[in-house]
C-alpha positions as CSV (number, residue, x, y, z in Angstrom):
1,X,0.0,0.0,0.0
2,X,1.5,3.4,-0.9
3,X,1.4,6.6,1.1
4,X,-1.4,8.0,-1.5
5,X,-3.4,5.1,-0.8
6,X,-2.9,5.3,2.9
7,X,-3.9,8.8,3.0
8,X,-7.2,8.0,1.0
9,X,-8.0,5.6,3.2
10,X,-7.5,8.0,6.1
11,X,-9.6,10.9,4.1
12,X,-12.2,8.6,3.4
13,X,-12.8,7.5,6.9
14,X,-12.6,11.6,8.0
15,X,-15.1,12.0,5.6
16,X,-17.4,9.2,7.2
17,X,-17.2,10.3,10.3
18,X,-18.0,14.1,9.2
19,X,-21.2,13.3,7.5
20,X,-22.4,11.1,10.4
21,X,-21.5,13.8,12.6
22,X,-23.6,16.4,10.4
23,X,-26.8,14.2,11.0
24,X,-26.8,14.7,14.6
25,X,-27.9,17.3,16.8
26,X,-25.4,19.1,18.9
27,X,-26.1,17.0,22.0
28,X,-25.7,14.0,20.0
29,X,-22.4,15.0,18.8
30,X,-21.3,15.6,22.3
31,X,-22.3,12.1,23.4
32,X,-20.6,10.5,20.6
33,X,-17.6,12.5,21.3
34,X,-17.5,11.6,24.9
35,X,-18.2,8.0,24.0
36,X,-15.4,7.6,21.0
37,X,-12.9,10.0,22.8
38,X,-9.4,8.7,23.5
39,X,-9.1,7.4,27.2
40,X,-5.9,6.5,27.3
41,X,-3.0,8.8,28.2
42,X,-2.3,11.0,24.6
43,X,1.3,9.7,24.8
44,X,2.4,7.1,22.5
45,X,4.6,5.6,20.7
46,X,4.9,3.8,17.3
47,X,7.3,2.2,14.7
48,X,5.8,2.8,11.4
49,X,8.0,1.4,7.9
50,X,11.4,1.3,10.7
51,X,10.5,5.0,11.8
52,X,10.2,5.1,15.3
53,X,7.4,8.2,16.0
54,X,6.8,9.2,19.5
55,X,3.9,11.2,20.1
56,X,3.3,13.1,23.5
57,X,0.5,15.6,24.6
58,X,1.1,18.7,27.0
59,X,-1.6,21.1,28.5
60,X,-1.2,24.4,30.1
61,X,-1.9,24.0,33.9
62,X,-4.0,27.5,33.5
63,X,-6.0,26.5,30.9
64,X,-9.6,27.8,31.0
65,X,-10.9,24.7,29.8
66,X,-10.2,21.1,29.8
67,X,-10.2,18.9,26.5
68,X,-13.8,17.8,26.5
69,X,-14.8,21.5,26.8
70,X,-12.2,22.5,24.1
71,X,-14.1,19.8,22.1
72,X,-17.4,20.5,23.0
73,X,-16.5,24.3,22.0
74,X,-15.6,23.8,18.6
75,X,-18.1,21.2,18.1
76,X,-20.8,23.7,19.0
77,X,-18.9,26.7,17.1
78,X,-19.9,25.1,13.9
79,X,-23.9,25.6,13.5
């Protein structure tokens, strides 16, 4: 599989998800957001093709609003 095909792949399923996403209502969106949303810690790591990626998350202790807010914001901000 090439990297064009990979990214169609990934597109395609983006676009999936966006169009089942428009049918709901805003709560609905929430709840499938809260439901789908990654529990684990957001720190990982992964060998892809011998390439060793290491991804790692960090928030600002200040913040104003946690992740599912953040979320819930810019789900909402599109109407």
């Amino acid at each position: 599989m090439t990297n064009t095909d990979r990214n169609d792949d990934i597109y395609k399923v983006i676009d999936e998800i966006t169009d089942h996403l428009a049918t709901l209502t805003k709560e609905e969106r929430i709840a499938w957001f809260r439901k789908n949303m990654y529990l684990e810690p957001l720190n990982f790591v992964k060998e892809i093709d011998g390439t060793l990626y290491a991804v790692r998350t960090f928030f600002k202790k200040d913040a104003t609003e946690n992740i599912t807010e953040k979320v819930e914001r810019i789900i909402l901000k599109k109407q």
